[in-house]
C-alpha positions as CSV (number, residue, x, y, z in Angstrom):
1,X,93.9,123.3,-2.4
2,X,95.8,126.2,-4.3
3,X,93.9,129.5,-5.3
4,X,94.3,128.5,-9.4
5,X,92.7,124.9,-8.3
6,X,89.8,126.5,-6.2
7,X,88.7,129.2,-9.0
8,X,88.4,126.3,-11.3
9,X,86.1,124.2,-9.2
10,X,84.2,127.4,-8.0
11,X,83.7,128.2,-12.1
12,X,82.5,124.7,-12.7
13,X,80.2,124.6,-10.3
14,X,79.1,127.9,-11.2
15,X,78.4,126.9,-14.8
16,X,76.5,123.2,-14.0
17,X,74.3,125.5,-11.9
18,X,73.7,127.8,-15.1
19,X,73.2,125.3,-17.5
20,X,70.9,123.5,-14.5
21,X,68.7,126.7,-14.9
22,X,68.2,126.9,-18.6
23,X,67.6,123.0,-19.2
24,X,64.9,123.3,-16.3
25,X,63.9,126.4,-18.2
26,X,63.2,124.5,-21.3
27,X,61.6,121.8,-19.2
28,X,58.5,124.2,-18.3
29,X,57.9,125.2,-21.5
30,X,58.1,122.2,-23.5
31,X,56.2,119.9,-20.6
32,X,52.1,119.8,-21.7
33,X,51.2,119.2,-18.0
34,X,51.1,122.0,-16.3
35,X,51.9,120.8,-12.4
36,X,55.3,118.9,-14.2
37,X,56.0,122.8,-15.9
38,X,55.4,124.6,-12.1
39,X,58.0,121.9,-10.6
40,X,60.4,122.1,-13.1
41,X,60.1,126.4,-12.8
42,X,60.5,125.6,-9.1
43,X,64.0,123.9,-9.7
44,X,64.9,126.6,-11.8
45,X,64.8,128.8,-9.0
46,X,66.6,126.4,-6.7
47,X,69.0,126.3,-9.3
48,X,69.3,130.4,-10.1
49,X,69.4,130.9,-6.6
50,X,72.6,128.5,-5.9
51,X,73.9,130.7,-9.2
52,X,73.5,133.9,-7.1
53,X,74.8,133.0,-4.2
54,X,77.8,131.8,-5.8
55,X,78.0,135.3,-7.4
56,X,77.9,136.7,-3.6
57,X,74.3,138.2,-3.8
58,X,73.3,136.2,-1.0
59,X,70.6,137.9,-0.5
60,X,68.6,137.4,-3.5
61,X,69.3,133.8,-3.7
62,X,67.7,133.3,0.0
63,X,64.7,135.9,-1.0
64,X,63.9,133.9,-4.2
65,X,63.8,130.7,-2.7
66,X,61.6,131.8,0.2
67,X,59.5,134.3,-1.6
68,X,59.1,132.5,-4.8
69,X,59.7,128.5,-4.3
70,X,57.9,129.4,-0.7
71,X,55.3,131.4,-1.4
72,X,54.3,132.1,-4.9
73,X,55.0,129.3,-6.7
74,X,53.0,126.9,-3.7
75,X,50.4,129.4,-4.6
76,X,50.1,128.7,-8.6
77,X,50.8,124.9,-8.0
78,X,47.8,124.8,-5.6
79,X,45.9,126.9,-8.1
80,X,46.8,124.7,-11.1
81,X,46.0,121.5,-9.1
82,X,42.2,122.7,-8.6
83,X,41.7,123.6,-12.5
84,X,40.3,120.6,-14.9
85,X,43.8,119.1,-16.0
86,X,41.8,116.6,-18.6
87,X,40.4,119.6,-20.4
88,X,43.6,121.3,-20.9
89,X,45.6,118.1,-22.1
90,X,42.7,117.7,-24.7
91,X,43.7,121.2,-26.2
92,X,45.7,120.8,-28.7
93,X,45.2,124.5,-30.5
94,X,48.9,125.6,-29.6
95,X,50.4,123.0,-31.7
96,X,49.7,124.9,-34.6
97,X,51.4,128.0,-33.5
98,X,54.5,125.6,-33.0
99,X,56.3,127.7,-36.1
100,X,55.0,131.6,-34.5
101,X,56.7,130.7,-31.3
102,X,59.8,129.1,-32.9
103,X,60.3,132.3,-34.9
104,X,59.4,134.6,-31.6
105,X,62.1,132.4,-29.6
106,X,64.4,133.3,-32.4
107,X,63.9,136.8,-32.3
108,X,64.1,137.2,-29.1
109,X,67.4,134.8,-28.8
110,X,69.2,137.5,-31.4
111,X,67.7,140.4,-29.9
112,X,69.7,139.1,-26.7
113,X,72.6,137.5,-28.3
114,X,73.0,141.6,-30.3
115,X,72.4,143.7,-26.7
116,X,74.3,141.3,-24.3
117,X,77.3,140.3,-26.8
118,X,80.6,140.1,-25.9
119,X,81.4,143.2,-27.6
120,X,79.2,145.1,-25.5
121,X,80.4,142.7,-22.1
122,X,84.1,142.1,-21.9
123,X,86.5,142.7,-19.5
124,X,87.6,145.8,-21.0
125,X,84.4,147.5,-20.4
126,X,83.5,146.2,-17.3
127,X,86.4,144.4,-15.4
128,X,85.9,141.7,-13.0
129,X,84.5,142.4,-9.6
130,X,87.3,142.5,-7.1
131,X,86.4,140.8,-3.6
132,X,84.7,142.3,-1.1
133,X,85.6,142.7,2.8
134,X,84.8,140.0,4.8
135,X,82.4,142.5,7.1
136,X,80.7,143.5,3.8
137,X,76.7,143.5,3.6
138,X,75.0,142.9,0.3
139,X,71.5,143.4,2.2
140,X,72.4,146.8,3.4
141,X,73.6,148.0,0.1
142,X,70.6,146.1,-1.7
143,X,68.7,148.5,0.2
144,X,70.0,151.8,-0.1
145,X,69.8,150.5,-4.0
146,X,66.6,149.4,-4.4
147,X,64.7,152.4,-1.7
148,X,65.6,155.3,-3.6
149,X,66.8,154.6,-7.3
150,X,64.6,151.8,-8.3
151,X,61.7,152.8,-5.6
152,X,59.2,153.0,-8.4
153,X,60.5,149.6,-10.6
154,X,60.2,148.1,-7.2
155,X,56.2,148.6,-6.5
156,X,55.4,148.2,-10.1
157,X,56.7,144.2,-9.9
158,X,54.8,143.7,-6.7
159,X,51.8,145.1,-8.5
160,X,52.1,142.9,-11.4
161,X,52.6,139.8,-8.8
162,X,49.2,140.9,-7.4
163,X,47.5,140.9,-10.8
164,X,49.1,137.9,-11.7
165,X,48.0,136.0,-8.1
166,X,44.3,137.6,-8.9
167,X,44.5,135.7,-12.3
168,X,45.4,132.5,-11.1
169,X,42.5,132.5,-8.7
170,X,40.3,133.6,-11.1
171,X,41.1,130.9,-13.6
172,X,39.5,128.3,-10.8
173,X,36.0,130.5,-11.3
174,X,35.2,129.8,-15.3
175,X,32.3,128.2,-15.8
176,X,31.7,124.8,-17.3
177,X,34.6,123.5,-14.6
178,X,34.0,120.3,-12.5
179,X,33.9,122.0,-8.8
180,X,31.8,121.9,-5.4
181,X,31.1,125.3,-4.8
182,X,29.3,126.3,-1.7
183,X,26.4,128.1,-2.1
184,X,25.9,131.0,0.8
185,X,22.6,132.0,-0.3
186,X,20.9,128.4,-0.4
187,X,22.4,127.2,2.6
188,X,20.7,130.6,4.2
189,X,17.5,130.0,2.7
190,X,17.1,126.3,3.9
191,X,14.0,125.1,5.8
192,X,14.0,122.6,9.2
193,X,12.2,120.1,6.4
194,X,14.9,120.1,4.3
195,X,17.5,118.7,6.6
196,X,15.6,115.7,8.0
197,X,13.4,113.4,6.3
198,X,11.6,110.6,8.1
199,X,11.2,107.1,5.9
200,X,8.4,104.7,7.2
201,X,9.5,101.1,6.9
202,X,6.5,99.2,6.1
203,X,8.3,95.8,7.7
204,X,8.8,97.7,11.2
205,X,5.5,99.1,11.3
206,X,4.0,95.1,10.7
C-alpha cells in the first residue's frame, strides 16, 4: 500500500472512531435509563481510547480502558444496578428544564467552537507532529510530564474520583429505598428463643 493510500485509511479510521465517541456521547445523555447511559459511556471510552492510540499516546488509551472501563465505571454500574430504577423512570421533573439545558449546551458549544477555532488551531501555529523514533517511550515522558509540572492537577482528579466513588455509594443509603440491610446490632442482641420455635402438631400428639 503506498504512504498517500495508508494516511488516508489511517485518517478515516481515525475520524469513525471520533464521530464513534461523540454519538455514544449523546447516547448517555439522552438515554432515561441509567444502566443503558453507563454502557453507552463505557463505549465511549472504548472508542476515545482506540482515538488515542491512533494518535500514538498509547499509554492513555491502555490506562483509560483499564482504569475507567475496568475499574470505575464497573463500580458506578454496580452502584446504579442496586438503586430503585422504577423510581427514577417515574421522575419526570428534568423534562421541564429541557429548554435550560438546551441553551447551557449552546453556550458551552460556542464557548468551545470561539477557544478551540481554527484560527487559534491551524497548522501555522502549531504544525503537525513529526514521527517519533521507533525506540521512543510515551510512558516515560508521560511521567517526567505529569510528576513535576502537573503534580498538583494530578492529585486534585484523583480526589475528585474519591468524592465522586463516596457519592455513588452513598446514593444506595437514602431512605425510603427498597433494600435488605443487615442489622449488626439486632443480630447481636438476639436471644436462643428467637432462633428456634417448637410447633406442637395436635394430629402427632393423637
Amino acid at each position: 500500500m503506498s504512504p498517500v493510500m495508508s494516511n488516508l485509511v489511517h485518517q478515516v479510521i481515525l475520524y469513525a472512531f471520533m464521530a464513534m465517541a461523540v454519538g455514544l456521547a449523546f447516547m448517555v445523555v439522552i438515554n432515561r435509563n441509567p444502566v443503558r447511559s453507563i454502557l453507552c459511556l463505557v463505549l465511549t471510552f472504548f472508542a476515545t481510547a482506540a482515538v488515542w492510540i491512533m494518535l500514538q499516546a498509547e499509554f492513555l488509551g491502555l490506562i483509560l480502558v483499564i482504569i475507567y472501563v475496568g475499574a470505575v465505571m464497573t463500580l458506578f454500574l454496580f452502584v446504579i444496578m442496586m438503586l430503585d430504577l422504577k423510581a427514577i423512570m417515574r421522575h419526570k421533573s428534568l423534562v421541564r428544564a429541557w429548554p435550560i439545558a438546551l441553551l447551557l449546551v449552546a453556550g458551552v458549544f460556542a464557548g468551545l467552537v470561539s477557544f478551540l477555532g481554527p484560527w487559534h488551531f491551524n497548522n501555522r501555529l502549531f504544525p503537525a507532529i513529526a514521527a517519533k523514533a521507533a525506540d521512543y517511550n510515551s510512558t516515560q515522558t508521560l511521567g517526567m510530564v505529569l510528576f513535576s509540572k502537573y503534580l498538583l492537577p494530578f492529585e486534585l482528579a484523583g480526589v475528585l474520583l474519591l468524592v465522586g466513588m463516596i457519592a455513588a455509594i452513598a446514593l444506595t443509603k437514602r431512605e425510603g429505598l427498597r433494600r435488605r440491610d443487615q442489622k449488626a446490632s439486632e443480630q447481636i442482641a438476639v436471644k436462643a428463643k428467637h432462633r428456634l420455635r417448637v410447633v406442637k402438631d395436635e394430629e402427632l400428639t393423637k
